[in-house]
N, C-alpha and C positions, 0 to 999 in steps of 0.2 A: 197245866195245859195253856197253851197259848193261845191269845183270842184272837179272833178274828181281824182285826184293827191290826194287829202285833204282826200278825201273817202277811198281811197285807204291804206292808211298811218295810220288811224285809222282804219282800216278792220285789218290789221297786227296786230296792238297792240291787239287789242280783239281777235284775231286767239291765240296771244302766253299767252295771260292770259287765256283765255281756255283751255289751254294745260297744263298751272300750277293747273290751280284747278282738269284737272282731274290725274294729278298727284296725290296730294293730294287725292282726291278721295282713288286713286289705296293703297297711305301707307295706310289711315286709315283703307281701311276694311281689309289689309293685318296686321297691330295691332289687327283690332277687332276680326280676324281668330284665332292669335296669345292667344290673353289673355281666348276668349272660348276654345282655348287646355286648356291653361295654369288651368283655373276655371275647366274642367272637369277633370283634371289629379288630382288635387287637392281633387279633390270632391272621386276619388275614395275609397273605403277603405283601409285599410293598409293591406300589404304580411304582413305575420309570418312564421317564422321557426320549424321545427319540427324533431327530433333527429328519423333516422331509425334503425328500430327494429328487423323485417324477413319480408319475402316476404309471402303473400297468395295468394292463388289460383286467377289464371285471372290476373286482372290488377290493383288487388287493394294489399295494403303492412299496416303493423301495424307502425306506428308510436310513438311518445312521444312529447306531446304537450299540453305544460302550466301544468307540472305535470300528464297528462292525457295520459291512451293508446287510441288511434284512429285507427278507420281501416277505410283507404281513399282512394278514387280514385287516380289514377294518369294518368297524360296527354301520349296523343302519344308520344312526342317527348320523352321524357325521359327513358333513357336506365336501364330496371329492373336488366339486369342484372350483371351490373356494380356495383350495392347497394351491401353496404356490412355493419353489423350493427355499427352504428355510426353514419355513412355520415347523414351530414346535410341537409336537402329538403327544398326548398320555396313552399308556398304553396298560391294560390290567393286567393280570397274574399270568394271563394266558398269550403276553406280547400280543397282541389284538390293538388298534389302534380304534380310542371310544372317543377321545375329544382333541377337540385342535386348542390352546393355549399362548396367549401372545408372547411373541419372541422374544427373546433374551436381548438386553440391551449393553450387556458388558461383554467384554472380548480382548482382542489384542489389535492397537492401534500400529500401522506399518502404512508407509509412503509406498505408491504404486511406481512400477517402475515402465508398463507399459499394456495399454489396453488392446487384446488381440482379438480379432476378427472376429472371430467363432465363441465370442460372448465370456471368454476368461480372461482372467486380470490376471497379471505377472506384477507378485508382490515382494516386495523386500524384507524378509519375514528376522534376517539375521546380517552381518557384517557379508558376509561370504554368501548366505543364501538366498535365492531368489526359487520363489516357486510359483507355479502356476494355478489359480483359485475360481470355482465357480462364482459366479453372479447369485446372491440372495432373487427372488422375484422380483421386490419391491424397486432393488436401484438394476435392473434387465436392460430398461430404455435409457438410464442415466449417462452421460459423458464422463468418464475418467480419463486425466492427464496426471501424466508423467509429474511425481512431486506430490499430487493429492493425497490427504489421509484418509483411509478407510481402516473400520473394523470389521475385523474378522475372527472366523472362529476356525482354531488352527487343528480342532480334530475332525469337523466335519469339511475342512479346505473349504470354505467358501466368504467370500466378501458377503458383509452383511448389511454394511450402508457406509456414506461416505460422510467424515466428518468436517464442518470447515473451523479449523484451526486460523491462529493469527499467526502461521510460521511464513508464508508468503503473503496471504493475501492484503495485511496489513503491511506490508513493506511495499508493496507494488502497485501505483495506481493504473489502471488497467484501457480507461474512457479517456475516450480522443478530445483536447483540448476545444474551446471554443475561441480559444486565442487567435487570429487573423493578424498577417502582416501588415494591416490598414490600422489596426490598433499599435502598432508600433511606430515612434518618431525618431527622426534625431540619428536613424541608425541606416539609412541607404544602402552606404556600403556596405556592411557587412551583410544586410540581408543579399543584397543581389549572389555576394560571395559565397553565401551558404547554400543559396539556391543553384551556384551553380553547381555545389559539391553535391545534392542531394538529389533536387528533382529531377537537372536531368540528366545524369544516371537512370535513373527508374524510368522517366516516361520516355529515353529515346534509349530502348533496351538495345534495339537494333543497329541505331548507329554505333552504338560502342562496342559492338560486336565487330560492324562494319572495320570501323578503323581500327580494331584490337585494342581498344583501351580496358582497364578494368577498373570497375567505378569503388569510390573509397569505403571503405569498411567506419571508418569513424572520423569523427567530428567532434575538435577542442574549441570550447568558446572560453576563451582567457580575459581578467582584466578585474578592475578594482569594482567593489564590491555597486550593488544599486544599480548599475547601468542596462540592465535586459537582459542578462546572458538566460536567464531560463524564461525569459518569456519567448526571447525568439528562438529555442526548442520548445517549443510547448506551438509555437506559431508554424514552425515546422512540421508535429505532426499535422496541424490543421492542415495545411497546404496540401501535405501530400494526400492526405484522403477525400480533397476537391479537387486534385487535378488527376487523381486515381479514376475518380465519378467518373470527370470529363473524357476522359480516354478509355474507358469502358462503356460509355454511353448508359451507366446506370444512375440512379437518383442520389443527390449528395446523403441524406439522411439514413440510405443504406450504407455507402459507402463509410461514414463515422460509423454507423454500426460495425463494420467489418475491421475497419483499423486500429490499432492499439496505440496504446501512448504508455510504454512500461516506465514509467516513474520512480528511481530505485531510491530508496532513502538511504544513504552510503551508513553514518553512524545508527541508525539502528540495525541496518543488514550488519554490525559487529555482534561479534558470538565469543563467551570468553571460553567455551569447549573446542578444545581442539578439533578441527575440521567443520566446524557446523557454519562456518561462514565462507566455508569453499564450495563448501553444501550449498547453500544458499545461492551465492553466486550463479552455480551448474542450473540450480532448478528455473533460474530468471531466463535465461539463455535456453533452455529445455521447452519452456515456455511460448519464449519469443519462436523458436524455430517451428513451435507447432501452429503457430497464429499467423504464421508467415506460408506456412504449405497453402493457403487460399489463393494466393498472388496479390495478397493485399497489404501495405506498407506496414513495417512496424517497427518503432521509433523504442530504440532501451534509452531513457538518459539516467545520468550519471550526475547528479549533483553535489559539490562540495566534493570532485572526486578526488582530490589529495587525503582526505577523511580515509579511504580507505587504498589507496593504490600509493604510497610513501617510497621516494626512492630505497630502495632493500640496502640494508648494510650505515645507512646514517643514521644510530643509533639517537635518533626521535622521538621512538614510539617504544613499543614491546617487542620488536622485532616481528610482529605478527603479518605484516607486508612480507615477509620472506616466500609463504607459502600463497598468500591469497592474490598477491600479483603475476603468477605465475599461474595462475589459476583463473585471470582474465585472457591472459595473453593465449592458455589452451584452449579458450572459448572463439576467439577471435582468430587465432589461426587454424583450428583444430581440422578435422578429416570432415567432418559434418561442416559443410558451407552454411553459409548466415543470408545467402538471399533473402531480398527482399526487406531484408533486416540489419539497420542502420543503428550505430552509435554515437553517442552524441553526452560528450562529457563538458563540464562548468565549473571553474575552479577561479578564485582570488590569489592563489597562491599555486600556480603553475610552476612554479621552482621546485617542488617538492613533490611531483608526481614523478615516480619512478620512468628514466630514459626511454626507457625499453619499451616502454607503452605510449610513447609520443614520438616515435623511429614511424617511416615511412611504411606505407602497409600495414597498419594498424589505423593510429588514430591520424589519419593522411592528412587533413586539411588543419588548419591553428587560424582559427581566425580572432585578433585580438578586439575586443569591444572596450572601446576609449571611451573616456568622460564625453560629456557631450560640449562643445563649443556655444560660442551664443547663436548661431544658426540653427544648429540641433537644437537647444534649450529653447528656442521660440516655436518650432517642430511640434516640439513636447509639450508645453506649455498650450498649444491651438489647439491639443487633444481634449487637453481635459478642461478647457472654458469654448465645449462646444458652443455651437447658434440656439442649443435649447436653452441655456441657462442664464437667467434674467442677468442683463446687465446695465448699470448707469451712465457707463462712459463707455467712449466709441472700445469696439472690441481691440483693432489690430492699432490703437495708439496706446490701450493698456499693455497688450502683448511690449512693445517695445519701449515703455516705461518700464517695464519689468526684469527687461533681460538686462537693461540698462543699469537700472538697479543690482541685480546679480554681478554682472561682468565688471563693474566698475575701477579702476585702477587707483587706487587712490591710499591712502593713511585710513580712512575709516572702513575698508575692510583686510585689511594686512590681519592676517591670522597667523604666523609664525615665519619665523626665521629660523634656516637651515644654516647651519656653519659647517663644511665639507673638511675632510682632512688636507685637501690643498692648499689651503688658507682662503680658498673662497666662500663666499657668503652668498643665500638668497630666497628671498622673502615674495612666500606665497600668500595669496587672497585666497577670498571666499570662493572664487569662482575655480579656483584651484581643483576643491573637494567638491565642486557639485555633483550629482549623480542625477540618473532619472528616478530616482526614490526622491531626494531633497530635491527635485523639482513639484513632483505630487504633493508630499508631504506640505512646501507653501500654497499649495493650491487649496488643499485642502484647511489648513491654517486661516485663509481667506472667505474661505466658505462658511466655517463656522465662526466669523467676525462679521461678516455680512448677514448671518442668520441671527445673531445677537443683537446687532444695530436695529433686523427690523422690528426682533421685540421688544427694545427700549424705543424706535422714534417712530415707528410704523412705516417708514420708509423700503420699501422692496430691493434688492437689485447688490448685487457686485461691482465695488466700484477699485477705482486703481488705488483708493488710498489702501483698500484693506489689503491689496496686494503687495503693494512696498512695508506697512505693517509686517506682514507675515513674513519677510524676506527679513527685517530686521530683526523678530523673533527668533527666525530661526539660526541667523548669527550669534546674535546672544549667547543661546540655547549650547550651543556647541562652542563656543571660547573656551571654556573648561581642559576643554579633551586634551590640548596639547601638551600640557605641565606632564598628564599621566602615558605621555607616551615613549615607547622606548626608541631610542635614535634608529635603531635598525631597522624598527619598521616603518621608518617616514616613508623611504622610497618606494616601496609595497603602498602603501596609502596614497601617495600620491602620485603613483605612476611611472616616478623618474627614474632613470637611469644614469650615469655617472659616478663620479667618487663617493664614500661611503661617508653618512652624516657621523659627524662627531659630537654636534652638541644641538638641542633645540632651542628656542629661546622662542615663549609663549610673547606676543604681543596684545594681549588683553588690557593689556595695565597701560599702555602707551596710547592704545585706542581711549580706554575711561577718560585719559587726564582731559587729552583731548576735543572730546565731546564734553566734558565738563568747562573748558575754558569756555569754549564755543556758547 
């Protein structure tokens, strides 16, 4: 018989293994609750998405799903009037639309080919196909132009937002210069010249009607490099969108607002894909003509345009001129007129731009920009040592200390000899090569010796030595150049015209012994 103690002591153990098992118990139905979620969740059918379209009457809304329009219920919870067409909807088992989900951000990227009235885009979806696509909500109020890239999504046809790419807008600066022809020196003539080819044309629209003239399509500014050719395009557009103002009787700072200044960078507008910089080309001019329907000036230039418009056929390049000059010329003569819209090309090397694009009716006016003489250079020169800028010595006897120094005829600044295949010889100075750049450039060279001097002797002020300094420096600086240069391009460098150089002969070395006797 077992005692009482004994009874007791096994009653426990069986108390706390009955405890374990209905533990167990408790996990496994709490698994088996578990895995019957898990098997009925599984078991359900699948959500699908469905692209919203407009709203209909009551509580139901047209959708786009699996290719398909649907007209579907929607759940209470879901706010109609939040939808705006695009937005993405879930829909349950039963196509019932229960929640709205942020829109899809990938798609198919296509350039717009034109924005129509009645809030659809005509998109360029293929080489050949052009189709016609709803407006997303979100870009409904946005401007699309002709060139823009937009994504879209090509089963529900609708544009989804627009993207901005660097396919144009990094090649084209678009803001009207703050350039004025009162910042410009040394250049009279030409300015008056250009202004006659530009402004007025534009502000006496009526006279030229009057007398049947037709005002020039484009504008060449030719000539050795440094001299202003794109500042006075750049001063150009200024002008025309202040005397646009004055003849509208509107405020100038609208007026910049409203005018362009299309800034073409010619070497990166190159594309080594066939067509994509004929492309290009059409979209700038697409552009301009749309910026031009306001009746307000807009100015394309063209710089460094031998870069991209090469006589066709003088095998120079890749032959890629063949198609893309011919692809200016259909911009410029084309069916679509360019009112209002002016070109205006700048080139060092005017020899090498294709004929056909410098023929009459086209680029009509050529106005060459020469070096600047010592009159211009003093011009120049009075710009940039305004009445602000502290000076030690009288202003206009440093000015002509200076040009003095520049222009000088003399054995200390003979920079090279030319020997012509005639048997003639002849020997250019410094004042030869001066430009309106190597005018700045000593000014500026003066500036920071004048900034030097006052923090070594505490003395303030610009004086004429630091000026003749800098005129000397930057002779120096450039003696070099003529050893590495080749005969043929002297006359391009320096402007001239006549028999073709046959040999250089640097005079650095003549100038040293020179200044060394001395």
């Amino acid at each position: 018989m077992k005692t009482y103690q004994e009874m007791t002591q096994e009653l426990e153990k069986l108390s706390v293994h009955n405890e374990r098992l209905v533990e167990g118990l408790r996990s496994a139905r709490a698994q088996i609750v578990q895995l019957k979620s898990d098997l009925e969740r599984i078991g359900d059918p699948p959500n699908s998405y469905a692209t919203f379209l407009a709203r209909t009457e009551g509580t139901t809304v047209d959708v786009l799903h699996n290719g398909r329009r649907l007209r579907i219920a929607t759940s209470a919870e879901l706010d109609l009037d939040a939808l705006e067409p695009g937005s993405e909807l879930r829909l349950n088992e039963s196509l019932a639309a229960v929640e709205a989900v942020p829109a899809q951000v990938t798609g198919t990227v296509v350039p717009v080919r034109e924005a129509l009235a009645d809030s659809r885009v005509l998109v360029q979806v293929g080489p050949e196909d052009v189709r016609a696509f709803r407006r997303a909500g979100r870009i409904a109020d946005l401007d699309l132009h002709p060139g823009d890239q937009v994504l879209v999504d090509g089963r529900a046809q609708m544009v989804l937002e627009q993207l901005e790419t660097a396919e144009i807008t990094d090649l084209v600066l678009e803001q009207v210069p703050d350039t004025s022809f009162e910042q410009i020196g040394g250049l009279a003539d030409q300015i008056e010249a250009i202004r006659d080819a530009v402004e007025l044309p534009f502000l006496q629209q009526d006279l030229y009607r009057e007398y049947g003239l037709r005002p020039p399509k484009g504008v060449l500014l030719y000539g050795p490099p440094g001299c202003g050719k794109t500042m006075i395009a750049k001063a150009v557009a200024h002008e025309l969108a202040v005397r646009s103002a004055q003849a509208r009787g509107v405020s100038i700072e609208e007026a910049l607002q409203r005018s362009f200044f299309l800034n073409v960078k010619g070497p990166e507008l190159l594309n080594k894909y066939v067509g994509e910089t004929e492309r290009s080309i059409r979209l700038v001019f697409e552009r301009a003509r749309e910026h031009a329907e306001s009746g307000h000036p807009v100015v394309v230039f063209f710089d460094e345009m031998e870069s991209l418009f090469r006589t066709r056929g003088s095998g120079l390049s890749s032959d890629v001129e063949t198609t893309i000059v011919p692809q200016l010329l259909a911009e410029i003569d084309g069916v679509e007129s360019l009112e209002n819209v002016i070109v205006i090309g700048a080139s060092n090397r005017e020899d090498m731009i294709d004929p056909a694009i410098l023929r009459p009716g086209r680029l009509d006016v050529k106005i060459r920009v020469r070096r600047p003489d010592a009159v211009a250079a003093r011009d120049i020169l009075s710009l940039y040592l305004g009445p602000e800028l502290p000076l030690r010595d009288d202003r206009e006897q440093m000015l002509d200390e200076t040009v003095s120094a520049i222009y000088a005829d003399g054995p200390g600044t003979a920079y090279v000899r030319l020997e012509y295949t005639d048997g003639t010889a002849e020997t250019l100075h410094f004042r030869d090569f001066v430009s309106g750049a190597t005018l700045r450039n000593i000014v500026d060279r003066a500036k920071k010796a004048a900034v030097k001097d006052f923090l070594a002797t505490g003395t303030p002020g610009l004086s004429t030595a630091h000026l003749l300094g800098a005129v000397r420096q930057e002779l120096l600086e450039n003696e070099d150049l003529p050893s590495g240069a080749h005969p043929d391009d002297w006359a391009r460098i320096s402007g001239r015209r006549g028999p073709r150089v046959q040999a250089v002969v640097a005079l650095q070395a003549e100038r040293r012994a020179q200044e060394g006797a001395s």
